[in-house]
C-alpha positions as CSV (number, residue, x, y, z in Angstrom):
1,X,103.9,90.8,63.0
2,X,101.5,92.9,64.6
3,X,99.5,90.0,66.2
4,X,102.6,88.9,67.5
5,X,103.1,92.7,68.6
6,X,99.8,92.7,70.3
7,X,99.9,89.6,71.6
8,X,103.3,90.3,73.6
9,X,102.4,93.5,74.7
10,X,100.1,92.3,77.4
11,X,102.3,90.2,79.4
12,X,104.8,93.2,79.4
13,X,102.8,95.6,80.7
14,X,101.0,93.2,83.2
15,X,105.2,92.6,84.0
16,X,105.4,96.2,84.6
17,X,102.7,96.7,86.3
18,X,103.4,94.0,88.9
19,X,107.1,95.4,89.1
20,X,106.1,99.0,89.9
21,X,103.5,97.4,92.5
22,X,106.6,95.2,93.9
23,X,108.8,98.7,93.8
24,X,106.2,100.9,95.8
25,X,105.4,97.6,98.3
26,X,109.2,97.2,99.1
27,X,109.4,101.3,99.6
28,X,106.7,101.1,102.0
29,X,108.3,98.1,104.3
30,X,111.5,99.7,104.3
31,X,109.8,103.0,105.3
32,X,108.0,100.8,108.2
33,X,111.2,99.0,109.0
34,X,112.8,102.2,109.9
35,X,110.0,103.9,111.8
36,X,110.1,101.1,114.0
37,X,114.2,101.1,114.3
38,X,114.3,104.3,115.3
39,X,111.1,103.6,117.9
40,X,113.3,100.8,118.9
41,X,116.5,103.1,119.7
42,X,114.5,105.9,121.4
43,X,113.2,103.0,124.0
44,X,116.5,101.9,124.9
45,X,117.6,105.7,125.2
46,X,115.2,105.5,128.2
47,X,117.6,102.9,130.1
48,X,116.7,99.5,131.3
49,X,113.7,101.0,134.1
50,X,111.5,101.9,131.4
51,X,108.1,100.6,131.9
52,X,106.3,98.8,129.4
53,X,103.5,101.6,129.2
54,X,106.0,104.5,128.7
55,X,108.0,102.3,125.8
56,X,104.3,101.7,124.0
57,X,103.5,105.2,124.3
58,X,107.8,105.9,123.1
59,X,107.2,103.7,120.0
60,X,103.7,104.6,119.2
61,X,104.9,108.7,119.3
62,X,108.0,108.0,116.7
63,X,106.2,105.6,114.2
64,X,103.6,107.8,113.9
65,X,105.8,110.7,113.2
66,X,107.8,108.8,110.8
67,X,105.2,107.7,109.0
């Protein structure tokens, strides 16, 4: 019984550890994905004259501040 215990108690924690890597990986895209949403509606605030240096320097400015 406790070979069988030991023996299974590897996989799960590798099984935890790759879910809690998975969790923190998913956190961090949906972080990024709405750093650059809101980049993305602060350039089109500007209007359709916008030039592309001014919506670089737009998007740059918010995803650095919300990341």
């Amino acid at each position: 019984m406790a070979l069988m215990t030991g023996a299974l108690a590897i996989p799960l924690v590798l099984a935890l550890g790759v879910s809690i890597d998975y969790s923190n990986l998913a956190k961090r895209a949906s972080s990024l994905q709405q750093a650059v949403d809101s980049a993305a509606l602060a350039i089109a605030r500007e209007g359709m004259t916008i030039t592309d240096a001014k919506a670089r320097a737009i998007a740059r400015e918010f995803v650095g501040a919300n990341l």
